[in-house]
N, C-alpha and C positions, 0 to 999 in steps of 0.2 A: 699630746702624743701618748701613746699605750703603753706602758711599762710591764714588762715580765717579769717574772718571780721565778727564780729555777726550782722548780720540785723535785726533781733529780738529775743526773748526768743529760738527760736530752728534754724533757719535758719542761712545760713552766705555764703561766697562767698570763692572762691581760685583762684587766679591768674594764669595764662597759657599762658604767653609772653604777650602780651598788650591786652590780654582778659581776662574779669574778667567773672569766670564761675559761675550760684548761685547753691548753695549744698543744699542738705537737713540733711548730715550729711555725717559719715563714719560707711564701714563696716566692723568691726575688729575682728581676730581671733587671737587664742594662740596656741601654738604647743610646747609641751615641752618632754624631753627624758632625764633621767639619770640626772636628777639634782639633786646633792648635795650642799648646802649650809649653813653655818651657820650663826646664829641670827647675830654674830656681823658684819661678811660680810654685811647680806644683810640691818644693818644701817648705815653702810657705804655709800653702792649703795643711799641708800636710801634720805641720808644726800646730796650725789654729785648730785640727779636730784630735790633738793628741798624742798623734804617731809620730813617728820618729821624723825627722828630716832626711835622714841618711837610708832612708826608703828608693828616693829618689836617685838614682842612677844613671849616670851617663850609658848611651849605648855603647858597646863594643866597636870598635875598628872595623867589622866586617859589617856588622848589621849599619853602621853610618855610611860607608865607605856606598854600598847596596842601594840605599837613601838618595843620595849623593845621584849616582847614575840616573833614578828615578826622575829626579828632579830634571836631569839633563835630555828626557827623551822627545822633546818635543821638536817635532821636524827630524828627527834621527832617529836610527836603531842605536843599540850598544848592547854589543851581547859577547858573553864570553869565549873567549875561545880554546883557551887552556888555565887547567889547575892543576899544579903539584903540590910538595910540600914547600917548594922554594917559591914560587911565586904563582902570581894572578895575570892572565892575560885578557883584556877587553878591547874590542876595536869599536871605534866610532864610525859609523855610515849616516850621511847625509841622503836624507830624501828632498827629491828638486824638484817640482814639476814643468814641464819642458811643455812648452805650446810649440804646435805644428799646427801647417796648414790641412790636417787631415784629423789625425784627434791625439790630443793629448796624452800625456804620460809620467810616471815616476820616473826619476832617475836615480842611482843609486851608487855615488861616490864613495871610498873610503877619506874619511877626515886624519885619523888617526889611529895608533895601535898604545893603548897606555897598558904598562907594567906596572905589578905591583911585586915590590921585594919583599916578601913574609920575614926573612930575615932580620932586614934590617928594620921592619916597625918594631921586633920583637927584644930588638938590641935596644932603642932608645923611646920606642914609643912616639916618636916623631914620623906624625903620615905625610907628610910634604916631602921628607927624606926618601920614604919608604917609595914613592914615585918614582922610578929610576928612566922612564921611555915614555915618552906622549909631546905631540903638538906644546906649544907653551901655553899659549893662551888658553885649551881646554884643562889642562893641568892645570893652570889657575887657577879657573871656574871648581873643578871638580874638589879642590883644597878647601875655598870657601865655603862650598855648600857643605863638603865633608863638616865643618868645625861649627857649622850652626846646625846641622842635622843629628849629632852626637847628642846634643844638647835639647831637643827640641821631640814632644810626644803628639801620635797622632791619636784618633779613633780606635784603633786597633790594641793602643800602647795601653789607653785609660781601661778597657776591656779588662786587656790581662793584671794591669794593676788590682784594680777591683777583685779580681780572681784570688791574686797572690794575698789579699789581705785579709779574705776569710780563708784561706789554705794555712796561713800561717798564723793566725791569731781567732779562726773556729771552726769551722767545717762544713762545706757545700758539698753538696750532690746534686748532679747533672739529675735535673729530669727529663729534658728535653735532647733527644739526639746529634740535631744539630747545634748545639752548647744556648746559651746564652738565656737560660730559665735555672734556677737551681732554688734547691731547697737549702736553710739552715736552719739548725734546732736553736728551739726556744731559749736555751740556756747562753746563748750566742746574740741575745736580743742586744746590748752595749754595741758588739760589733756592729750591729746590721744599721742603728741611727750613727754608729760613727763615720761606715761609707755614704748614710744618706746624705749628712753635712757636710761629706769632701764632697758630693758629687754634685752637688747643690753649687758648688764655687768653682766648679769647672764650665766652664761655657760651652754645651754642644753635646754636654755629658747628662743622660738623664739616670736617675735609679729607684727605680719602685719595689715596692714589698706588699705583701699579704700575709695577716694571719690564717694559719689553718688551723682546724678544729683536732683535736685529740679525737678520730673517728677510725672505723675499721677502716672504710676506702681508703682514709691518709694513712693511716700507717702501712698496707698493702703496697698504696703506690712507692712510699719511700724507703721501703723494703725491699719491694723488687729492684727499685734504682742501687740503692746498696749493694744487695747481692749483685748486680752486674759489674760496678766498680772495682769490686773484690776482686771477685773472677777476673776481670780484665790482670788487675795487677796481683794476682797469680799466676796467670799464663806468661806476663812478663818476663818474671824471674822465672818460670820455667824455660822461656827460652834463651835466657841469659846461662841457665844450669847446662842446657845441652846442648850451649855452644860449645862451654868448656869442654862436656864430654864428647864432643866430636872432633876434638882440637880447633878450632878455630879460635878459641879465648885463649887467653893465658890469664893462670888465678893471678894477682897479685893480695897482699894484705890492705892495701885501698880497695880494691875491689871487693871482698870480702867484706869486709865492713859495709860497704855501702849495701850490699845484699841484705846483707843482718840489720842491718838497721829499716830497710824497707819492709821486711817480712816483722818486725817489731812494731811499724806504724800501720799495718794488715790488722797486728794483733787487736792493739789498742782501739784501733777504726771498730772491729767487730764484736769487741767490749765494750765500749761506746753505745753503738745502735742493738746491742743484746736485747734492750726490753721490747723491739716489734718484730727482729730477728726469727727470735722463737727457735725451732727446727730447726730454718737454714740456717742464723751461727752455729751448731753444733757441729754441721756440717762444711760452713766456710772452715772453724775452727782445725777441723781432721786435716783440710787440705791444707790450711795453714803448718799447721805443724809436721806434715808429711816432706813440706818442701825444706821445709828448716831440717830435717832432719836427713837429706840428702844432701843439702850446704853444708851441714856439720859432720856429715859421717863417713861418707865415702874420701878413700885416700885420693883419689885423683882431683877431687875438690879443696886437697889441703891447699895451703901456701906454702912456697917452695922457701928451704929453710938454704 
């Protein structure tokens, strides 16, 4: 396997028989089919390539609960009917199909209407509780499959895993629009063989990489990716900024921070990739600091004391 050398903040090099080639990074993709896995599997995986266990997380209540129906759509609809803040309304419809002597047809019975009390999962955390209206027996079904679907990741799950472990421990950029190609810098090379060994022990989970050469065109291309990332997430908080100024926001001091802190990870991002930047950082820079300084200055954006 090819080992990098970090030359600086992004750059680094890999070996090719007694030639040391310089990278500007890798180009990494994921390709996944039919994966099934559960939470404890994958802190296992997860414990053998290094990372933490506690990576691996149960899904939330709502995203299982979602699961759960999925699983139940076969030969039925289930679709929502009402959401507030107090509860969830879903009905169950049964499709039948009815022979006649002329031609055939859907039928389309109500089975059921299950409620879900936001309340009370919020008081004890118990979704079986949190069931207050439904059929028995689909309430059953729908409890079972909730409490192994919590637990349990698909294709979609291993995806964003993979995502979330160079987000949080190096740094990708989308090159491809419709997601699922990105680049990480060279200096990032440990991460990129530690998700190839987790993805290696997932079944149905693949993950490939390429080195790319330290050239004009890569740095160009990974450039423009950048500058588009930025941008994006400065129009973000620009529109977070002039929600407040329209009233639609209310500042809070959570809120606040969380701005600050995001327009801080902008900063770093565009000090990071400064050496193919050039021009545009100066220029992401300006816009950086222009929003920060509408966060911080104007009174209407204080927090209310």
């Amino acid at each position: 396997m090819t080992t990098a050398v970090a030359a600086s903040t992004l750059f680094g090099q890999i070996q090719q028989g007694n030639v040391n080639v310089q990278i500007l990074g890798h180009i990494c993709w994921t390709s996944s089919h039919n994966v099934e896995l559960t939470q404890d599997r994958f802190a296992e995986i997860l414990t053998s390539v290094g990372l933490p266990a506690s990576l691996a997380k149960e899904h939330n209540w709502r995203s299982a609960f979602i699961r759960a129906l999925r699983n139940m759509e076969e030969k039925r609809l289930i679709r929502l009917v009402e959401e507030n803040g107090d509860r969830l309304v879903y009905q169950f419809t049964a499709e039948k199909l009815q022979e006649t002597a002329d031609v055939p047809f859907l039928n389309y019975v109500k089975e059921t209407v299950v409620v879900i009390n936001k309340a009370k999962y919020a008081e004890n955390g118990d979704f079986a509780e949190a069931i207050v209206q439904g059929d028995p027996e689909i309430k059953k079904r729908v409890i079972e499959i909730f409490n192994v679907e919590k637990h349990k990741y698909n294709s979609a799950d291993m995806n964003r895993y993979v995502q979330k472990i160079f987000r949080t421990r190096a740094d990708i950029v989308t090159l491809r629009d419709q997601g699922g190609v990105y680049f990480v810098p060279a200096t990032y090379q440990a991460v990129v063989q530690i998700v190839s060994q987790l993805a290696a022990q997932v079944p149905g989970l693949s993950f490939n990489y390429l080195p790319i050469p330290d050239v004009e065109s890569s740095r160009r291309t990974v450039s423009e990716a950048v500058n588009d990332e930025v941008l994006a997430s400065l129009a973000e908080l620009d529109r977070d900024m002039k929600a407040v100024t329209d009233g639609f926001v209310q500042v809070t001091d959570v809120w606040r921070k969380t701005r600050l802190g995001r327009i801080e990870a902008v900063k770093e991002r565009i000090k990071q990739y400064g050496e193919i930047l050039v021009g545009a950082g100066e220029s992401l820079q300006e816009k950086t600091r222009s929003l920060e300084l509408r966060l911080l200055g104007p009174r209407k954006l204080n927090v209310d004391e």
